[in-house]
C-alpha positions as a Markdown table, in Angstrom:
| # | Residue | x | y | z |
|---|---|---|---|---|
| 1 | Unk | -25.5 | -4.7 | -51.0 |
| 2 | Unk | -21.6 | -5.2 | -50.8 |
| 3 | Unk | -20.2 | -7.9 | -53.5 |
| 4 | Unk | -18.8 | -11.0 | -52.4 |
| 5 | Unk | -15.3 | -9.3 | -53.4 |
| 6 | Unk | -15.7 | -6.6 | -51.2 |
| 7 | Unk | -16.8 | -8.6 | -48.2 |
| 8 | Unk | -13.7 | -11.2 | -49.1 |
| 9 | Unk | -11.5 | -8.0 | -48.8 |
| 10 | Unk | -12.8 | -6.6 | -45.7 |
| 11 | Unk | -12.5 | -9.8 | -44.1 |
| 12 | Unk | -8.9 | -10.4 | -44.8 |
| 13 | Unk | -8.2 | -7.2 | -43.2 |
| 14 | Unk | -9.9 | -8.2 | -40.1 |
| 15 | Unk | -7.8 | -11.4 | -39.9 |
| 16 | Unk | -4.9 | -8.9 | -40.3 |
| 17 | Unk | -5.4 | -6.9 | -38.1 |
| 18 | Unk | -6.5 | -10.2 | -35.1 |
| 19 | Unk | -3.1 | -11.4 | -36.3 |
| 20 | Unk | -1.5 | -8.2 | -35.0 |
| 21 | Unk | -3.2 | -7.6 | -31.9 |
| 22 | Unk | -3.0 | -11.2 | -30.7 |
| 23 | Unk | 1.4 | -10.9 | -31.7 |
| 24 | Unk | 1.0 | -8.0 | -29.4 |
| 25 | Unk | -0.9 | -9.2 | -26.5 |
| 26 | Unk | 1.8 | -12.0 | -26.3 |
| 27 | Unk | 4.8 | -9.9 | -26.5 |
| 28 | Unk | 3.4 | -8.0 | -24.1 |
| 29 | Unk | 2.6 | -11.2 | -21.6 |
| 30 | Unk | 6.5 | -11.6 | -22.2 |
| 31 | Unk | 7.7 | -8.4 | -21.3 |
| 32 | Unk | 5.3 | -8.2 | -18.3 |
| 33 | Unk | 6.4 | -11.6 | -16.6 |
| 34 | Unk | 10.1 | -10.3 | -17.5 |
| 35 | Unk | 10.0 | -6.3 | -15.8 |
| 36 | Unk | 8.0 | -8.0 | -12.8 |
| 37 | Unk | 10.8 | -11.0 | -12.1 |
| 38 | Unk | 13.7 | -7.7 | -12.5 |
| 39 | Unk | 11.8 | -5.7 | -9.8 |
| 40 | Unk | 11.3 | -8.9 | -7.1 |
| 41 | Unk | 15.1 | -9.2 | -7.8 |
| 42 | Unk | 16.2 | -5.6 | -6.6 |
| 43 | Unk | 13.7 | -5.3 | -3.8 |
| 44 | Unk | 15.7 | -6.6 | -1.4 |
| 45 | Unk | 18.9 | -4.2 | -2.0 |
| 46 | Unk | 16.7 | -0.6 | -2.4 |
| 47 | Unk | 14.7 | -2.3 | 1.1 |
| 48 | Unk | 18.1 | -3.0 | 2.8 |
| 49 | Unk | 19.0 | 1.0 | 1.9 |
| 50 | Unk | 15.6 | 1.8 | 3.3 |
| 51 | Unk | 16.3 | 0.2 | 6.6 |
| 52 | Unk | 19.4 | 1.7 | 6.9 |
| 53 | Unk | 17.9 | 5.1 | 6.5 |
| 54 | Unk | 15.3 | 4.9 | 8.8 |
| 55 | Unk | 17.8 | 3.6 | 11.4 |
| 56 | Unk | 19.9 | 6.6 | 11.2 |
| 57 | Unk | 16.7 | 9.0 | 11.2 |
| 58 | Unk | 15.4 | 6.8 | 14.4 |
| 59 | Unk | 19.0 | 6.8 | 15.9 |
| 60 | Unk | 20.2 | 10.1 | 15.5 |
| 61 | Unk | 16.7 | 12.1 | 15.7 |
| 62 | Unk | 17.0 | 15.4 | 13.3 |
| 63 | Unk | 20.0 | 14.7 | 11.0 |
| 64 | Unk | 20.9 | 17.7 | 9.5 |
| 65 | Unk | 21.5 | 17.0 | 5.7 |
| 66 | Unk | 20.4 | 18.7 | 2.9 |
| 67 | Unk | 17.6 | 16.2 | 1.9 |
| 68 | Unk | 15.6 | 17.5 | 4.6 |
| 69 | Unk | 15.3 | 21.1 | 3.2 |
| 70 | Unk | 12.2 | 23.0 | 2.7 |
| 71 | Unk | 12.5 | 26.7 | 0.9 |
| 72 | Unk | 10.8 | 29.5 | 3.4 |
| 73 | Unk | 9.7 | 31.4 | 0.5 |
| 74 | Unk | 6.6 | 29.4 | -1.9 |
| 75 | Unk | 7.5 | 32.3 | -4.2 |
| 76 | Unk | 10.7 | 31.0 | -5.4 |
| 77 | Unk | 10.0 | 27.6 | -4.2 |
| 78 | Unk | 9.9 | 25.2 | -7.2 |
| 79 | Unk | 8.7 | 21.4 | -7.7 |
| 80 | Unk | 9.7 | 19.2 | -10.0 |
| 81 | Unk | 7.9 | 16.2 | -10.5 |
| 82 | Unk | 8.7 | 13.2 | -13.3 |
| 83 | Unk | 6.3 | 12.1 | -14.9 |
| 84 | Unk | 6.8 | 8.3 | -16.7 |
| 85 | Unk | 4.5 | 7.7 | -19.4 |
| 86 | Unk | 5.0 | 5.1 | -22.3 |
| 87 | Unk | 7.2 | 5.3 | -25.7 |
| 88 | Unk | 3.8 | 4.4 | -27.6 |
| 89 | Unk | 0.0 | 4.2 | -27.8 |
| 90 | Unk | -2.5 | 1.1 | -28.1 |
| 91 | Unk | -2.3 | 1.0 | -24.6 |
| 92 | Unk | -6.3 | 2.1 | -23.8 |
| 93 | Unk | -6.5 | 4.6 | -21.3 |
| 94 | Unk | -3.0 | 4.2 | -20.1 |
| 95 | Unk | -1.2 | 7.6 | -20.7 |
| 96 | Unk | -4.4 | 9.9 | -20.2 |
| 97 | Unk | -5.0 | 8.5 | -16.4 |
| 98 | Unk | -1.0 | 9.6 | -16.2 |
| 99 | Unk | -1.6 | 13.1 | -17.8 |
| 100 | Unk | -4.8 | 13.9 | -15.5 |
| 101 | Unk | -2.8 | 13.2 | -12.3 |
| 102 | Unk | 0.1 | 15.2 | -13.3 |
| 103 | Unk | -2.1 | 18.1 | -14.2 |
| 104 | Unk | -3.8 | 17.8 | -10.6 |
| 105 | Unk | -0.4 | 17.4 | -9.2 |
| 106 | Unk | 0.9 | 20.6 | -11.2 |
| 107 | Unk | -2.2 | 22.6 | -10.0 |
| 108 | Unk | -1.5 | 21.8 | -6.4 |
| 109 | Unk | 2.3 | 22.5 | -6.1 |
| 110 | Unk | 4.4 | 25.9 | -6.7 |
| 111 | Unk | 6.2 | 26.3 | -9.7 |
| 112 | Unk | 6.0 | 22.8 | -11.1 |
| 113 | Unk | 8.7 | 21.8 | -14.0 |
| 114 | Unk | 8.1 | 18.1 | -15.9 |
| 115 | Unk | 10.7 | 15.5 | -16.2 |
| 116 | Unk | 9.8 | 13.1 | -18.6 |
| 117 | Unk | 11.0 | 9.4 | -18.4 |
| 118 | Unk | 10.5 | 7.5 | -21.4 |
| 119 | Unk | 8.0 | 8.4 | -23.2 |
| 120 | Unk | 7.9 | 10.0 | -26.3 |
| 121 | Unk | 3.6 | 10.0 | -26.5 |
| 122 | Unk | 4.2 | 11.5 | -22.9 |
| 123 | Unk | 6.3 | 14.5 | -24.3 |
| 124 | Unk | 4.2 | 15.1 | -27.1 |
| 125 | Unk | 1.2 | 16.2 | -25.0 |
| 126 | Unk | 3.3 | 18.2 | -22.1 |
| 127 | Unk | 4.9 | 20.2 | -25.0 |
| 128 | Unk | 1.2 | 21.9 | -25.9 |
| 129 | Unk | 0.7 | 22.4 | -22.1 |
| 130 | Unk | 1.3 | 25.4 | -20.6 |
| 131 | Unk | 3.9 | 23.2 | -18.1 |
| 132 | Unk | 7.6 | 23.5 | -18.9 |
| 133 | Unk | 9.5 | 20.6 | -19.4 |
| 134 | Unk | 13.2 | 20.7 | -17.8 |
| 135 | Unk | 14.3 | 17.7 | -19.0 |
| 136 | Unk | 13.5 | 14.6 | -21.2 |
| 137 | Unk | 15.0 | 11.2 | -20.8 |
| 138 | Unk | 14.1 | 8.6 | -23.1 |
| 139 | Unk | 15.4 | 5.2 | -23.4 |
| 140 | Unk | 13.1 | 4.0 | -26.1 |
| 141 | Unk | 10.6 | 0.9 | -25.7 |
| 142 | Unk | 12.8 | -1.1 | -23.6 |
| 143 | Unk | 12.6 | -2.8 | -19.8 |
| 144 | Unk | 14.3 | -0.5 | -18.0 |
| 145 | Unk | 17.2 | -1.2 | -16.0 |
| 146 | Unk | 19.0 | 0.2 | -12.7 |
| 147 | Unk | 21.1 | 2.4 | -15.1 |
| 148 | Unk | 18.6 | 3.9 | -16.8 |
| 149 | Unk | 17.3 | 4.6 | -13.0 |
| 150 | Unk | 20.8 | 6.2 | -12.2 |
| 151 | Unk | 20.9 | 8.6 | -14.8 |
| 152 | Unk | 17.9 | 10.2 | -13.8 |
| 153 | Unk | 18.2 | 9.8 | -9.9 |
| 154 | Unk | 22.0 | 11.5 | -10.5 |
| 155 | Unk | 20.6 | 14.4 | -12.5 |
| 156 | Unk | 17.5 | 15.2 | -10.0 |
| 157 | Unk | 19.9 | 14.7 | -7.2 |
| 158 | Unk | 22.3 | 16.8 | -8.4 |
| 159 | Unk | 19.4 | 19.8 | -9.4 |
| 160 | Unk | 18.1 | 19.3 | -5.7 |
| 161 | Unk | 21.5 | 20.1 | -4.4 |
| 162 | Unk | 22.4 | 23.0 | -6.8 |
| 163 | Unk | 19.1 | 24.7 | -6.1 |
| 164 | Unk | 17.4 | 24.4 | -9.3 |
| 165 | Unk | 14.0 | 23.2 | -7.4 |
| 166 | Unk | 13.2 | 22.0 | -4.1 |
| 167 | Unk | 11.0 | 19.3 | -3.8 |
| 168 | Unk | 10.8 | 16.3 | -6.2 |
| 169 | Unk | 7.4 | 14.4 | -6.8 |
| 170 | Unk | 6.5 | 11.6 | -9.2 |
| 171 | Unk | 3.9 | 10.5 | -11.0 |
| 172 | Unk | 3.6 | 6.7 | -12.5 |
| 173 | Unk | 1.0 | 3.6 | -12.5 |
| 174 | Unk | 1.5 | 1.3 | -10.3 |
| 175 | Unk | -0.3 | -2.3 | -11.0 |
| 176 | Unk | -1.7 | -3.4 | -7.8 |
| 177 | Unk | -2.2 | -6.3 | -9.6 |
| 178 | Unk | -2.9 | -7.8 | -13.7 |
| 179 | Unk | -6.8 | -5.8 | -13.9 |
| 180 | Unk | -5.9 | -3.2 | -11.0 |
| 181 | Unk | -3.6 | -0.4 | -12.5 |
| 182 | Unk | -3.7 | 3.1 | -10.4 |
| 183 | Unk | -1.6 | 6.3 | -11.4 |
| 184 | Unk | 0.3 | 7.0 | -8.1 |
| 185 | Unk | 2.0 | 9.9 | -7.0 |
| 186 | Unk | 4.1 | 11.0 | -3.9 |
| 187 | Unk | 6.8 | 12.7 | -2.9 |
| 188 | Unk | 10.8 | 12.0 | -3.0 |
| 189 | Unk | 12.6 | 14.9 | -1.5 |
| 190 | Unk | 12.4 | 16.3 | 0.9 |
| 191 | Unk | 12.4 | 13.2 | 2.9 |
| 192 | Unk | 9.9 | 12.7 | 5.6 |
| 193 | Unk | 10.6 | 10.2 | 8.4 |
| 194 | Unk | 7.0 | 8.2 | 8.2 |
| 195 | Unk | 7.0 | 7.9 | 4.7 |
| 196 | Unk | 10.4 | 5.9 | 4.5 |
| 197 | Unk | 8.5 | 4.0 | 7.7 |
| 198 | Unk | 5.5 | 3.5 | 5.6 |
| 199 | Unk | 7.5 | 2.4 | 2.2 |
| 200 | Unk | 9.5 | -0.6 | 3.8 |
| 201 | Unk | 6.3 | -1.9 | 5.6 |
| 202 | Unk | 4.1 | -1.6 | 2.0 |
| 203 | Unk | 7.6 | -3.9 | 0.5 |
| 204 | Unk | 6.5 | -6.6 | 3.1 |
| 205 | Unk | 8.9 | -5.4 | 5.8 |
| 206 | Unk | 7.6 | -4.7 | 9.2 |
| 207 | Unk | 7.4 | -1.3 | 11.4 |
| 208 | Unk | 11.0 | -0.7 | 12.6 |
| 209 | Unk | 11.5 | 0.3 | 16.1 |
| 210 | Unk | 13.5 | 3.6 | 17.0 |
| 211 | Unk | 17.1 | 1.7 | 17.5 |
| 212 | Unk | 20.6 | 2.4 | 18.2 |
| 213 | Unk | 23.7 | 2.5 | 15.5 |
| 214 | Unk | 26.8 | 4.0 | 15.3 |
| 215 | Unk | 27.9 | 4.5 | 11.9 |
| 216 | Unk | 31.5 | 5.3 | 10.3 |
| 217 | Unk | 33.0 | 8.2 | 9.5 |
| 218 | Unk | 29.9 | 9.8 | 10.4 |
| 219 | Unk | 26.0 | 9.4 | 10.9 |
| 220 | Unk | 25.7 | 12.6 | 8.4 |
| 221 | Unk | 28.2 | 11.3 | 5.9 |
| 222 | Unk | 26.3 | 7.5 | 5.7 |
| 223 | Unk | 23.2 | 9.5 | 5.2 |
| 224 | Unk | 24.2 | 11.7 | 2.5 |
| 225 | Unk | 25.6 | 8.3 | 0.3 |
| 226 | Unk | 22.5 | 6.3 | 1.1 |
| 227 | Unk | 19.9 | 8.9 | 0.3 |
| 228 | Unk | 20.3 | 9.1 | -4.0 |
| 229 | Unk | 20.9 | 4.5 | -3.9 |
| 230 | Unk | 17.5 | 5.1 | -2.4 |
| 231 | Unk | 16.2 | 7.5 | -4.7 |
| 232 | Unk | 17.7 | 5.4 | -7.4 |
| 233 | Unk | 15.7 | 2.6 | -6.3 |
| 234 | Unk | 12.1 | 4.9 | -5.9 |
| 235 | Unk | 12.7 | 5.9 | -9.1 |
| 236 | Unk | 13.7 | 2.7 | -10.4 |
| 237 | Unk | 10.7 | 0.7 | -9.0 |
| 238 | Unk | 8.4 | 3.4 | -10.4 |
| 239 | Unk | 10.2 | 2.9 | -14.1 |
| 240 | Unk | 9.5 | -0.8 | -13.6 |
| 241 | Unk | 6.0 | -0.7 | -11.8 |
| 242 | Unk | 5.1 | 2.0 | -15.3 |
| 243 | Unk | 6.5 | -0.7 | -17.6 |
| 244 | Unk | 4.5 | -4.0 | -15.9 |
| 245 | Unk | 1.4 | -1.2 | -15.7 |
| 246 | Unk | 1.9 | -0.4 | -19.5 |
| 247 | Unk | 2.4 | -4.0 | -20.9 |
| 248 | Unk | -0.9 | -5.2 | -18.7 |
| 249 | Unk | -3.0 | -2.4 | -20.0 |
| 250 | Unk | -1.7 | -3.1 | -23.8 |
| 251 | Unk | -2.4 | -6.6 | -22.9 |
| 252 | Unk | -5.9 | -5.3 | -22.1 |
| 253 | Unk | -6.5 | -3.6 | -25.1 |
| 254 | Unk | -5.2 | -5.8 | -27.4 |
| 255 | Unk | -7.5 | -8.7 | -26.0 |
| 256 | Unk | -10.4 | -5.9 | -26.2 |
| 257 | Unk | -9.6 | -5.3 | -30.1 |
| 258 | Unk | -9.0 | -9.3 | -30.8 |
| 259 | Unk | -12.4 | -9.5 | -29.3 |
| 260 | Unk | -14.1 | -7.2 | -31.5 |
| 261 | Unk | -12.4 | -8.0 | -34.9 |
| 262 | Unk | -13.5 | -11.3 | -33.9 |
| 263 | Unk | -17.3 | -10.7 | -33.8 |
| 264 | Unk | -16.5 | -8.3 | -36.8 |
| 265 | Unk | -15.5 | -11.1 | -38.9 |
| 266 | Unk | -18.3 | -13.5 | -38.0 |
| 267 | Unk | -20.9 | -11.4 | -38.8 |
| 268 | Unk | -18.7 | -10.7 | -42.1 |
| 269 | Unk | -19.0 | -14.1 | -42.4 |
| 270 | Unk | -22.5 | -14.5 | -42.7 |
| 271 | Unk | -22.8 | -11.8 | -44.3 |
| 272 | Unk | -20.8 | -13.0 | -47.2 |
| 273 | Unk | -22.0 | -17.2 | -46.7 |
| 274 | Unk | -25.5 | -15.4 | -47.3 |
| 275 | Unk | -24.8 | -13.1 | -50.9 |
| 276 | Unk | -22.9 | -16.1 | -51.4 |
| 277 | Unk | -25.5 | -18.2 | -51.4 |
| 278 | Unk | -27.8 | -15.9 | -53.4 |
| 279 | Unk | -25.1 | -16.0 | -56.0 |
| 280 | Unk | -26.0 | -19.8 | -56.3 |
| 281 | Unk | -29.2 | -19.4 | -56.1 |
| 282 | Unk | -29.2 | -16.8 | -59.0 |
| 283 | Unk | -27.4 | -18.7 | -60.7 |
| 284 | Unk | -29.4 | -21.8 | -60.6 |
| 285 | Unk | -32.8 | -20.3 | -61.3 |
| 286 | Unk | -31.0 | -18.7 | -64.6 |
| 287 | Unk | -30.2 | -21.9 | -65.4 |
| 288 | Unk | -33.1 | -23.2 | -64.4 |
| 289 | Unk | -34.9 | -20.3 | -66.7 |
| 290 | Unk | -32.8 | -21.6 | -69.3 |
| 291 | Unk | -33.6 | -24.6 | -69.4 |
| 292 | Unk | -37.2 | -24.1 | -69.6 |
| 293 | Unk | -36.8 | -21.7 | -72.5 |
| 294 | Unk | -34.6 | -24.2 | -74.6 |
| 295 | Unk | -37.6 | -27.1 | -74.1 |
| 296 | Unk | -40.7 | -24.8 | -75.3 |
| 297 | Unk | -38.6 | -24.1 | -78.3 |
């Protein structure tokens, strides 16, 4: 039986360790509400962009730009897909969901290469796969920001139009809501018309009609400049969306491991009220024993 030190000890570890995870699951509430009110404050722009997309591809029919291309050959064809994962663990099952749907991803398309956003746990695993990682952008456990989304639309962009790969996929959670968290994945480029369609009526917009603009210089030309805002925002949401998704799902755990160092320390508890109270006990029937030995005498 453990001594009533040892208990003592084990139990102020426990209450520890609920300090921590309880500090966490409110830092985490914080960020949460905080990435979700950035994200309903940029919809609107990356939505507007959408629109005007959509217009030109409904107005002008095939638009000949370079964010339509598809590579004839699947041998040299190559796919890069980003993959956002988070800059740490305690998170429950958070990063694995994200691994097995890049994996299925990577088994589908030709020729994948990872980008990693963020995530240092995330580039830890892909470097023992046998996946190569082009690039690795990390911004360390911060809410991201349109910036951060900029420097990695402006280097995918910019590989897309040098030839490097031609497709772009990515791969993040997206929280449907606080207990409903789903790794998503889709395509960027090439664009496809009904996907644009589909994206502004998931934002709350509704199905836009085939209409008629004329845009300045050119139709091509206002195209070309709206197409990486609007990959900036895609990516951008996704960052966002990955961040809420992380902070819930740490928020999750957290309240899980509270939970159970809770009901750890209760039955610690008893455990050391009752050898406490056989301490007492002993103690009094020595006493007791004593006592009776100093009256026969």
């Amino acid at each position: 039986m453990a001594s009533l030190r040892d208990v003592r000890l084990r139990m102020r570890a426990i209450e520890q360790t609920l300090k921590v995870t309880k500090a966490m699951n409110l830092i985490s509430t914080a960020k949460l509400r905080k990435g979700r009110k950035m994200l309903a404050d940029t919809v609107p722009y990356f939505s507007r962009i959408q629109k005007s997309m959509f217009d030109i591809i409904s107005s002008e029919g095939n638009v000949k730009s370079e964010f339509f291309r598809k590579s004839d050959s699947l041998k040299s064809y190559r796919t890069a897909i980003i993959v956002i994962t988070s800059d740490k663990g305690l998170a429950g099952g958070y990063n694995a969901n994200v691994y097995r749907n890049v994996i299925e991803l990577c088994e589908i398309v030709q020729n994948p290469v990872l980008i990693i956003i963020g995530g240092s746990v995330g580039y830890r695993y892909f470097a023992h796969s046998p996946y190569k990682i082009l690039e690795h952008f990390s911004f360390h456990p911060q809410i991201p920001t349109v910036e951060h989304a900029a420097e990695v639309s402006e280097y995918v962009v910019s590989q897309y139009l040098w030839g490097v790969f031609d497709s772009i996929h990515i791969v993040y959670t997206h929280m449907f809501s606080m207990v409903k968290l789903l790794p998503t994945k889709h395509q960027i480029i090439p664009l496809v018309k009904e996907k644009i369609q589909d994206d502004i009526f998931e934002i709350g917009g509704e199905k836009r009609v085939d209409l008629k603009f004329e845009f300045l210089p050119s139709t091509g030309a206002v195209f070309d400049v709206l197409v990486p805002q609007y990959i900036k925002g895609v990516i951008y949401g996704a960052m966002v969306e990955a961040y809420a998704s992380e902070q819930s799902s740490r928020m999750k755990a957290m309240d899980e491991a509270s939970k159970s160092a809770e009901d750890m320390l209760a039955s610690l508890k008893i455990s050391y009220n009752r050898a406490r109270q056989a301490g007492i006990t002993q103690e009094m029937a020595e006493i007791t024993g004593g006592s009776t030995a100093l009256a026969d005498h």
